[in-house]
N, C-alpha and C positions, 0 to 999 in steps of 0.2 A: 357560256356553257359551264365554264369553271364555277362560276357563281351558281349558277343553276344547280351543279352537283354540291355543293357545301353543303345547300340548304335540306339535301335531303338525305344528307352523309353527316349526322350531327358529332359524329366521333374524329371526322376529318379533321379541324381546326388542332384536335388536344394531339392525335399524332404528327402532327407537321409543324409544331412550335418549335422552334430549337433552343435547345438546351441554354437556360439563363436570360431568356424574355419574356416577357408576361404575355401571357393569351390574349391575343382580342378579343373585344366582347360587342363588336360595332352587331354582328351577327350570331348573337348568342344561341348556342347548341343547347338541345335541350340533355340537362345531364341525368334528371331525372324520369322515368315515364310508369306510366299505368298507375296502380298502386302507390305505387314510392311516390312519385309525385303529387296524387289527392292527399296524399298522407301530412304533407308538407305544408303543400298550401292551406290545409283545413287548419296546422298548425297554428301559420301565420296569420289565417283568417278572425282564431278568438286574441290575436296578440302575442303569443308565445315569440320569444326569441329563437334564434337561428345561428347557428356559425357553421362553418366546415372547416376539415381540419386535412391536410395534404401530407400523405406518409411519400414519399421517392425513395429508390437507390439510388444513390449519388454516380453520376457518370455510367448511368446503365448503359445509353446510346454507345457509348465507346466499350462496356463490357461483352453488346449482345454482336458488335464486330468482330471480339480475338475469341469467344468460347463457340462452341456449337448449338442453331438455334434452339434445339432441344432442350438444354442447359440453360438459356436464357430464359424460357419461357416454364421451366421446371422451377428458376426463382423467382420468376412474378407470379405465380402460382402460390408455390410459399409464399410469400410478402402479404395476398390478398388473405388467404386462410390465417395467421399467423394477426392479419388487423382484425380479423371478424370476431376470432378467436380473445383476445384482447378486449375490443369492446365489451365483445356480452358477457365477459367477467367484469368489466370493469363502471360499464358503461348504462347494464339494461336497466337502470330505475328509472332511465329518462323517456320522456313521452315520445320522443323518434333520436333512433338511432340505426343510420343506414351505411350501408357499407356498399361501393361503389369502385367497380376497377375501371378506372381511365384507360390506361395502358400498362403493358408488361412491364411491371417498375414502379408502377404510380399505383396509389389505391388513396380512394374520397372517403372521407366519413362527415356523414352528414347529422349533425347533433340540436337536436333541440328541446329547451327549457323554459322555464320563467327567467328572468332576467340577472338576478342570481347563480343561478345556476352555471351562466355562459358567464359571470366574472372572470371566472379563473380559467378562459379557457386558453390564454399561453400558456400555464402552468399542466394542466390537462393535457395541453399537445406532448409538452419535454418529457411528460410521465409516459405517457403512451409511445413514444419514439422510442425512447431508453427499452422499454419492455418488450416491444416490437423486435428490437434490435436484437437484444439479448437472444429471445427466441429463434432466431431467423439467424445468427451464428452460427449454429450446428450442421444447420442445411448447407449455409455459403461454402465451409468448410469442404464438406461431403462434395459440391457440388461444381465449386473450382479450385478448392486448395488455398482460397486466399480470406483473409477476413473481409466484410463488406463494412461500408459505411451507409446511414440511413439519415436522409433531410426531412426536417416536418416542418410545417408552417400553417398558421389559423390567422381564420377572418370571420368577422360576424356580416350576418347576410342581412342587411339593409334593403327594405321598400322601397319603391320608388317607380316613375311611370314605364319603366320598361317590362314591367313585371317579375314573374319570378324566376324566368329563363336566365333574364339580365342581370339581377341579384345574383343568384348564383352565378354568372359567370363571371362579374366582377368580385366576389369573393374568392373564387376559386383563382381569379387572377392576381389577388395582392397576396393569399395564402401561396402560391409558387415564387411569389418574390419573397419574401419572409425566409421560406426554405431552403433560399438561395442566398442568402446571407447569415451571417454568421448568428444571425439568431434563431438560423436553424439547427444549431447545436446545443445549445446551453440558453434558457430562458433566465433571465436574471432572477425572477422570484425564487425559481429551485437552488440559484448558488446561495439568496441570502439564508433561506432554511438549511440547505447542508451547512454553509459555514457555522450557522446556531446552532446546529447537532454535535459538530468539532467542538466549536471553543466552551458550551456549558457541557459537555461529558454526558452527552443524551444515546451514546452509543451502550446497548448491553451487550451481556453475554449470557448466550444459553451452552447448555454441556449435554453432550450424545455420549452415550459409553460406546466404546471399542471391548468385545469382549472375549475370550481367551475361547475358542473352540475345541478346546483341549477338557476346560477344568468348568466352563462356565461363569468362570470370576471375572471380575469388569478387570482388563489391561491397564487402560488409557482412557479417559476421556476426552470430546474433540470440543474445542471453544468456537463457536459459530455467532458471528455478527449479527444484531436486530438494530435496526433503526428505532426511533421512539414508536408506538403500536400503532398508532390511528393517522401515523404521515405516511405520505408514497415510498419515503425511503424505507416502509418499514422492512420491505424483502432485502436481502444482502444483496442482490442481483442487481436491482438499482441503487446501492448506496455505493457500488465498485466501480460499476459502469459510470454513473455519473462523475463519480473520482478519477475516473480516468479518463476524461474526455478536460474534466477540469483542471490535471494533472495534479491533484491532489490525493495521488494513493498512499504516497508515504505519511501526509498527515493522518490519511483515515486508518491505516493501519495502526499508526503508532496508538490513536486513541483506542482503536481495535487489543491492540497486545496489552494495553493499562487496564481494559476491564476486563477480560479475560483472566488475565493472572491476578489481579486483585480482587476477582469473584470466587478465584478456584482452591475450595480444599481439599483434598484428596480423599475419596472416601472410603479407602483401603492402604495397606503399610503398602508402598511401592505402587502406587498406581502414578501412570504418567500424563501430563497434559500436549495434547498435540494443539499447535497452532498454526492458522494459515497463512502463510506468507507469500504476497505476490512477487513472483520474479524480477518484476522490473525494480520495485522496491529498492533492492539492495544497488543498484545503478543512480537510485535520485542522488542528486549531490548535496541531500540534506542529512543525508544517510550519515553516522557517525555508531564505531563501533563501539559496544561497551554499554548503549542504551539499553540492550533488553539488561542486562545483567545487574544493571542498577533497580530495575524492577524488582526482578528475582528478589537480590537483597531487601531491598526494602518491607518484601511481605516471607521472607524466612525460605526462597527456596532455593535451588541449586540447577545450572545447565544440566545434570543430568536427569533432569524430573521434567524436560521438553522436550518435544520432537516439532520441528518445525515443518510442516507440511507446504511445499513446494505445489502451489495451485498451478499447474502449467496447462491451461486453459489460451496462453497468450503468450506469444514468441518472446525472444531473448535476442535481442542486438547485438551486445557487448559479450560474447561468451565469456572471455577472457578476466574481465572486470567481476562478471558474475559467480564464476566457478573459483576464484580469490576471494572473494566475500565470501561464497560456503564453507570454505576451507578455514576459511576465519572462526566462522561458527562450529566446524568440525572439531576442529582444534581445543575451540573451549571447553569443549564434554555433550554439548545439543547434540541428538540424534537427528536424521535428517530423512522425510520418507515423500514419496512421490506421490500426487495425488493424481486421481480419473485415470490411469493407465486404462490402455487401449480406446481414448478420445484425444483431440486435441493436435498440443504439441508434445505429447509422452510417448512418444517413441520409443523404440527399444536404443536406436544412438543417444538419444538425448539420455535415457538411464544408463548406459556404459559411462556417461562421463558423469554425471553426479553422484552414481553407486551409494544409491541411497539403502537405508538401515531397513524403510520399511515399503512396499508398493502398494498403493492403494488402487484396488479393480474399481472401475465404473461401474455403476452402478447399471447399465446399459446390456453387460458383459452379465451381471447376475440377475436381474428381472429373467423369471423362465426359464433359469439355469437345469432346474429338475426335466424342463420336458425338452431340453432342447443338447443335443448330442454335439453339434458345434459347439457350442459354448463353453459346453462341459472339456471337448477337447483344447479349445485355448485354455482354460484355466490350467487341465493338467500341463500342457506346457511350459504355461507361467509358473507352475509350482515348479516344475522339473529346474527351468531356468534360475528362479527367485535360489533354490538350493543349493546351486553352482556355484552363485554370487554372493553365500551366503548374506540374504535378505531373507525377512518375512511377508506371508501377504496378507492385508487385512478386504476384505470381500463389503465394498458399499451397497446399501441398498437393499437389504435384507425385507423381505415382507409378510411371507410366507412361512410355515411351518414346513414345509417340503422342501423351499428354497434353501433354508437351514439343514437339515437333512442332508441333502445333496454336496453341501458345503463342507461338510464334516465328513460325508464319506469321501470324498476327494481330496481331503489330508488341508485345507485352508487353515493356516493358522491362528486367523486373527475374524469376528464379524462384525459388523456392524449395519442399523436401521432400523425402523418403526416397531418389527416384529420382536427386538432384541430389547429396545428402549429408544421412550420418542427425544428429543431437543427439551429440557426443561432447567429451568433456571436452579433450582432443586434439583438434581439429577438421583436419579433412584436407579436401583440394581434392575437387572430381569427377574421377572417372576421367577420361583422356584420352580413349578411345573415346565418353564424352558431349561433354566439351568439345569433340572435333572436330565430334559431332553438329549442337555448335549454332551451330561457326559455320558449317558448311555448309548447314545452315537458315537461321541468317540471310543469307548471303550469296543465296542463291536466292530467301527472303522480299523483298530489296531489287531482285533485278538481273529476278527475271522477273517476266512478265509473268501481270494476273488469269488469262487464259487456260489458264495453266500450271499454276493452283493444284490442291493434292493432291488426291488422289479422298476424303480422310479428313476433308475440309471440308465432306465432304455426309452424311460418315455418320451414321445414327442406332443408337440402342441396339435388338441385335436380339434377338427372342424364340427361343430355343434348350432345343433337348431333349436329354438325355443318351443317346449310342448306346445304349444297351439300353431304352430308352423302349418301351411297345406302340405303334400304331396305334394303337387304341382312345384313348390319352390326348390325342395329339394330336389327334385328332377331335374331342374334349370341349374342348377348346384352343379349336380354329377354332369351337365354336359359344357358347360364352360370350363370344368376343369377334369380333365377326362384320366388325370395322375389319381385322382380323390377314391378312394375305395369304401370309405364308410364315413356318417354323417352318425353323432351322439346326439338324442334327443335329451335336452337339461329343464330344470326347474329350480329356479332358484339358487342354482349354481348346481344340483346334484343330479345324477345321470339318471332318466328314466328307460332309457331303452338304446335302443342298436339299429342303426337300416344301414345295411349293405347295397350298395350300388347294384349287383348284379342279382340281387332277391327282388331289388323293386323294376330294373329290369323286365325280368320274369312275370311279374307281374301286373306291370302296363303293357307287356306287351300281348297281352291277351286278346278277347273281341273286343271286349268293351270296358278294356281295363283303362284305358286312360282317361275316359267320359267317366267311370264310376268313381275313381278315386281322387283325379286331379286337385278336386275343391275340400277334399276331407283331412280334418287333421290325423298328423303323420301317427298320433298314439292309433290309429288304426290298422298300422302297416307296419310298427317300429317290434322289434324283438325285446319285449319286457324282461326276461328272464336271461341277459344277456352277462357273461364273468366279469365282473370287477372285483380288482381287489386292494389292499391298500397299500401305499406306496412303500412300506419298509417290509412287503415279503419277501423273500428270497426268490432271484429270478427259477432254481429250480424247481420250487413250489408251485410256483406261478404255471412252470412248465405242466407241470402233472396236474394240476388243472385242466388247462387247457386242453393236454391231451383225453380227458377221462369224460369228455362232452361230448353230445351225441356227433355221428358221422357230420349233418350235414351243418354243424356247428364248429367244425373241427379246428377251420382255418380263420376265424373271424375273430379281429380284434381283440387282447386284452385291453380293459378300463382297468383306469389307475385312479384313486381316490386319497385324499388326504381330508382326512375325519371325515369320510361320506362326499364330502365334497369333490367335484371331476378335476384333475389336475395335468391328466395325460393321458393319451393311446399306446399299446405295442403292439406290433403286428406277430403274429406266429413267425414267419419268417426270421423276424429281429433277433425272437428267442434262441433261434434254433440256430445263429449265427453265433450269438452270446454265448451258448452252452458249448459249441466248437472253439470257440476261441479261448475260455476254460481251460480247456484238456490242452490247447496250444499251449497257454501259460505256464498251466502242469507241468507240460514237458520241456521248460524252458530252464525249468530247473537243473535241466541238464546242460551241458557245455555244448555245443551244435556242430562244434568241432570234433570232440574227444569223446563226446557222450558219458563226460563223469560230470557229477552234481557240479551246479553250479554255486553262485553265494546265498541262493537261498536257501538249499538246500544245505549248504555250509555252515550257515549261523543259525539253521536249525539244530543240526546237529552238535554244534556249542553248547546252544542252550538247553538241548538234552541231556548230555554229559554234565552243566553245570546245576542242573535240578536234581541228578542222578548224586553227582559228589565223587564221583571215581574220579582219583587223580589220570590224568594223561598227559603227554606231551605233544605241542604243539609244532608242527615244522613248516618253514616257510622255505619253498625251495621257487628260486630264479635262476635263468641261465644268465649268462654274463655276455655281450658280445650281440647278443641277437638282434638288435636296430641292423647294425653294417651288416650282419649277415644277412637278413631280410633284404637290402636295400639292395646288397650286390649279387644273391642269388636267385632272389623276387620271393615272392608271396606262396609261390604254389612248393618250394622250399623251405619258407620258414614253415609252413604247416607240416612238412613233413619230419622239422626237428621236435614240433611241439608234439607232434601224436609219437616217434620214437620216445621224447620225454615221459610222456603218460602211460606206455607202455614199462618202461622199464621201471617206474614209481609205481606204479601192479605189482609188477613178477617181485620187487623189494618184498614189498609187504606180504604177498602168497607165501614166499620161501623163506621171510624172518620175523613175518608179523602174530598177528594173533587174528582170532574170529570176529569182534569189537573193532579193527583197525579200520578207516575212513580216508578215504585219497577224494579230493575235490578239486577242480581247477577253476582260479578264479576268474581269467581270464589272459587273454595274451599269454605270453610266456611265465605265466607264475600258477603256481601249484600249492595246498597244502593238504599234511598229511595231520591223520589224528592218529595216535597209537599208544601203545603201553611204557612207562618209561624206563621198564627195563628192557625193553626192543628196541628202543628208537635206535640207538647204537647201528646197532646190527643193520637196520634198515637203511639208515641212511649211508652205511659203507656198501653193504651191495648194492646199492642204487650208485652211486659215484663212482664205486670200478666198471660196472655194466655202461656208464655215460662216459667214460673216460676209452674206453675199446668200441664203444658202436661211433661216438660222434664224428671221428674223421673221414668216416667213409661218407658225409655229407657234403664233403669239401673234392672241389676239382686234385688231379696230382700235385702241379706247381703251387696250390694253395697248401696244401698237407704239408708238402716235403719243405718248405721255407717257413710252416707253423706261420703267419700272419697272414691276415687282408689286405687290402686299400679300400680304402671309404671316408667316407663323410660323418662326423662323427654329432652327436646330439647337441655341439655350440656350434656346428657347419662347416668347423676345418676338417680340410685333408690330412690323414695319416693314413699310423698302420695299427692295426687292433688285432689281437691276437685270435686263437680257433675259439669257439662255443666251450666254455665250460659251465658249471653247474655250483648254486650258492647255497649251503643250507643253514638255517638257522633256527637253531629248538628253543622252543620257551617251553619251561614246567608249569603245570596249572594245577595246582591243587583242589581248588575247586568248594572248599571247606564253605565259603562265602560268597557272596555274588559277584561275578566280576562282570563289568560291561564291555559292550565290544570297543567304546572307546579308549577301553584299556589294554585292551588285548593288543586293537590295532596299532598303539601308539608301543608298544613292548617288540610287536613284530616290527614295526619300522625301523626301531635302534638295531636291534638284531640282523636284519636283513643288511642294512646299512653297513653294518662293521664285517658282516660276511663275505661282502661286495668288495670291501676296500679291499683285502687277500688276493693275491696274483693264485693264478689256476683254479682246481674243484677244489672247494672248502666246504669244512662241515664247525660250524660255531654251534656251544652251548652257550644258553644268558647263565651267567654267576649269582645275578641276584634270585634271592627268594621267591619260590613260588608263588603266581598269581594267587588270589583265591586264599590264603591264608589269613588267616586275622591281625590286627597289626596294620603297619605301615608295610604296601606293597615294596617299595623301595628299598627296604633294606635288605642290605648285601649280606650272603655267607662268608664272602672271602673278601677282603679290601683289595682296592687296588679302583682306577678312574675309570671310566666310563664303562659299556658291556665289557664283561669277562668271557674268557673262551676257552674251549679245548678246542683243538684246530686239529683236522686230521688234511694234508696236503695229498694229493694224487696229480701224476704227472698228465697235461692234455691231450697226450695223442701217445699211440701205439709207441714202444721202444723209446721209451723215456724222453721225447721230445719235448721240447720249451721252448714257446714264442721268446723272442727277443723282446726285452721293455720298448713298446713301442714308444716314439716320441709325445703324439699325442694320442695313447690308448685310455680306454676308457673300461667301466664293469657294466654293463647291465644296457 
């Protein structure tokens, strides 16, 4: 009976082999049928040769045990698309080439030629495995977390009286033993050709520029691996892989780093070369430091003219060993940047502890970046963060003119891909019509306002039908996805029209609206005269569009275009969130605490006064004490000493200011005032008496009457820290000249600093010379070392009280 069902279950035998013996072929399954199999045999009937070639995941039967069989059958999935895929790039000149899934894990290809052809087909399998492999990484990752391993093996299919069932199944049976031995990893023809690409220097290097999205000028160039052109190795992808299964990455590298910097001249003053360096690398024990640097020398350049690109694509064992070797390189002057962030193994721990100079996005992360609002949010995070950690990010994968766009309006420092400049041996600049691109982007990015930003910030990726589409499919459209609100009709990539789900609704749902229209193309149904507009309007322009279109048009899609071309959808709704969110940011300018300006509003008003020229003074006021106070009388307390603070830094400036005077809080317990500098005086003593007689009443009795706390102090010992007082420190600004706010803030830190060190209210003047005057800012009026002061002392509490020098007290 058993027999009986074999014979008519020809898949039975291939899934009940176990893993590591070869298939029987006493009862040969038929692996081919219909089609595919006349195709074959007609092959083999004028003479043509035959082989097959056996792609496995290594130890799938034990994989599809510990994952979920979803998972399982989600990579043999992958694996078969990923071979077909492969072949018919690699594969279609040949008179049959079939592709054939066994089992989940297995995939056949079945290859036939003239006799020639099939010479080289060990070679042809290690090529195809490698490629396979490489592809189907990405998935494995996504898919369990771990890297897979991929076995091939080839046989040519010999005639003979059992026919061609039996052919192929003894081929398919010696091609699973092959795969199953170690020559299912590494074919010897492919080591002798890589090793002749090593030892005669047949490795190139091509140069991609890295370009400044700032200025438009090329940064950096990146040196990118080619095999010789017309070998398998010629893609980088199989020259590494193969290196690395052969454990020869550090040879291939080192030949890698010799043509690379021996091809590269810079083709601007201070342009850098980035190089890619694999992780494991610096762990072979051939490794010896000092090799690149002999390079260097040799062609006139210097460690700070590299940045070593950290491909981390592939784990790290040794962390410990690894992150000593960087530090090696660190040390020397090499810049160090992270490559594929957000793939891989580039995690946000693994970049805490390499704290690299520069990160490179994936290129994953920017494909669609312009229509796609996720993406755009991780990047601004990444920016937000990359700032924190004082890094840069250079954006891979550029393709687009929008995509560019988008990049520059989102603050990216660094771009790079095809759209900016392709990989050439020669490397050449960006056209001028992009470089003007970006700096007229970034100049617009800096100088205007959120309000202003593009309508191409809101775009999402739209669903689109091809002009000669029916009705009928796009009906089938809107009910398999019933989220889908409108369908773009395109041509050529450019938007002809508009259907609204709930128009064409409407309109099948009539007598005989769905017989008349079903078979008609959708230009019959589709709204020609529908808004688009181009991706760098202003979302409010955009708006009043929108709004200014008939009634029953009112609510339907904006089209987003990039030179005519369809690039994205917004929905009226998105806008109308967008323009609320605006007026939120608007008013964010304010403190949400105190309702005074916040630091935008602050270093507005700097740079108002410094384009005006009117000299003023600047005061930086902190309380002292306010962490323990916080800590021990809670949060719903410190807010009530900081809005006391902000009020009595008002009533100062009402009662001793002038009309011009500027109170802003930047946050937390810190405040600055802008004012005239022959008020400041004034202002900041009735401010200090007014905080020196309200602040105690913030404090319980037995806190007042013994003037100290108990708390935990900012290094986490216990003491005593005295009552809230108040730190002021003026800087003069002249203003005659530019000053930046790097200078300001780094003037307000000293001063604030030396304010702080003062027991009780202090009020300090800087001694030196007015910001803002021509000259060396640093010189002093009056000699004497570090800030100079006038100190004015007021006692901290009612009745001339004074904390006791606590043991471990603290300012600020």
């Amino acid at each position: 009976m058993l027999r009986t069902f074999m014979q008519f279950s020809p898949r039975f035998e291939q899934r009940f082999i176990p893993e590591g013996a070869a298939a029987p072929v006493a009862q040969a399954p038929q692996l081919l049928r219909g089609k595919r199999r006349a195709q074959v045999a007609g092959h083999m009937g004028i003479g043509g040769a035959l082989g097959v070639v056996l792609l496995e995941i290594q130890d799938f039967s034990l994989m599809r045990r510990l994952v979920r069989p979803e998972v399982a059958e989600a990579l043999g999935d992958a694996l078969e698309r990923e071979v077909r895929a492969v072949a018919s790039a690699r594969l279609s000149a040949l008179p049959v080439c079939l592709v054939e899934r066994l089992d989940p894990g297995r995939a056949l290809l079945v290859v036939g030629g003239n006799g020639a052809a099939l010479d080289a087909l060990e070679r042809t399998t290690a090529g195809l495995r490698l490629e396979v492999r490489g592809r189907l990484r990405v998935e494995a990752m996504r898919l369990t977390g771990q890297e897979m391993e991929l076995r091939g093996g080839a046989a040519l299919v010999l005639g003979g009286a059992g026919g061609l069932d039996m052919a192929l199944a003894s081929a398919l049976a010696e091609a699973s033993r092959l795969a199953r031995s170690e020559a299912g990893k590494c074919a010897s023809p492919m080591q002798r050709e890589f090793r002749e690409i090593l030892e005669l220097g047949r490795v190139r290097a091509v140069y991609q520029p890295i370009v400044n999205l700032r200025s438009g000028t090329v940064f950096a160039w990146e040196a990118l691996a080619r095999g010789p052109a017309e070998s398998v190795f010629a893609s980088p992808a199989m020259l590494f892989d193969f290196a690395e299964e052969s454990a020869s990455v550090f040879a291939l590298e080192k030949a890698c780093r010799e043509a690379a910097i021996g091809g590269f001249s810079a083709r601007q003053e201070g342009a850098r070369l980035f190089c890619n360096i694999h992780p494991r690398t610096m762990l072979d024990p051939a490794f010896t430091p000092g090799e690149t640097r002999k390079l260097l020398d040799k062609y006139g350049m210097e460690p700070r003219d590299v940045v070593l690109e950290i491909t981390e694509r592939h784990s790290v064992k040794d962390f410990n060993l690894f992150h000593r070797t960087l530090a090696h390189y660190r040390d020397a002057g090499y810049g160090v940047a992270v490559d594929d962030v957000g793939t891989g193994y580039s995690g946000l721990a693994s970049i805490a502890e390499i704290k690299p100079d520069f990160m490179k996005i994936d290129m994953s992360l920017v494909r669609g970046i312009d229509a796609n609002p996720v993406k755009r949010a991780l990047l601004e995070t990444m920016l937000a963060f990359a700032e924190k950690i004082g890094c840069r990010i250079v954006a891979e994968g550029i393709e687009t003119e929008s995509e560019l766009a988008c990049l520059i309006r989102l603050g990216a420092h660094f771009g790079q891909g095809y759209f900016l400049g392709r990989p050439a041996t020669v490397p050449a600049t960006p056209a001028e019509d992009v470089r003007l691109a970006i700096v007229s982007g970034s100049n617009q990015a800096v100088d205007g306002l959120k309000c202003a930003s593009p309508i191409s910030d809101l775009a999402e990726r739209p669903n689109q039908v091809p002009h000669d589409a029916q009705v009928g499919e796009v009906k089938r459209f809107f009910d398999a996805d019933e989220a889908a609100q409108a369908v773009v009709v395109v041509r050529d990539g450019r938007p002809e029209g508009l259907i609204m789900s709930h128009h064409l609704d409407r309109l099948l749902s009539s007598q005989y609206g769905l017989a008349l229209f079903s078979r008609r193309d959708v230009s019959r149904i589709m709204d020609p005269q529908c808004l688009a507009v181009e991706w760098d309007t202003p979302v409010e322009v955009a708006a009043q569009a929108a709004m200014a279109r008939d009634r029953d048009k009112l609510y339907d899609p904006i089209l987003v275009t990039c030179r005519g071309r369809l690039s994205g959808i917004v929905s009226v709704q998105k806008i109308l969130d967008a323009l609320a969110c605006v007026q939120v940011e608007m008013a964010k300018g304010a403190n949400p605490l105190t309702g005074l300006p916040g630091n935008v509003a602050i270093e507005r008003e700097i740079a108002r006064r410094a384009v005006v020229g009117t000299p003023a003074c600047l005061v930086y006021v902190d309380l002292d004490n306010f962490k323990v106070f916080n800590d021990v009388y809670g949060f719903q307390n410190g807010d009530k000493a900081i809005l006391m603070t902000a009020r009595i830094l008002a009533e100062a400036l009402a009662s001793k200011g002038g009309e011009d005077d500027f109170l802003g809080h930047v946050g937390g317990d810190d405040f600055v005032l802008l004012c005239a500098c022959d008020t400041v005086e004034p202002v900041c003593r009735a401010a200090i008496d007014a905080f020196a007689a309200a602040s105690p009443a913030l404090y319980g009795p037995e806190d007042r009457e013994r003037g100290y706390i108990e708390g935990q102090g900012r290094d986490g010992r216990l003491g005593r820290f005295g009552l809230l007082t108040v730190s002021m420190g003026v800087i003069d600004c002249a203003f005659a000249v530019a000053v930046t706010m790097d200078e300001l803030g780094q003037r307000a830190a000293a001063v604030k600093k030396f304010a702080k060190s003062r027991q009780g209210n202090s009020l300090v003047r800087d001694r030196r010379n007015p910001l803002g005057l021509p000259g060396d800012p640093s010189e002093r009026r009056v000699g004497g070392e570090g800030v100079g002061e006038k100190e004015e002392r007021m006692p901290p509490a009612a009745g001339g009280l004074r904390p006791p020098d606590p043991p471990n007290g603290e300012n600020g």
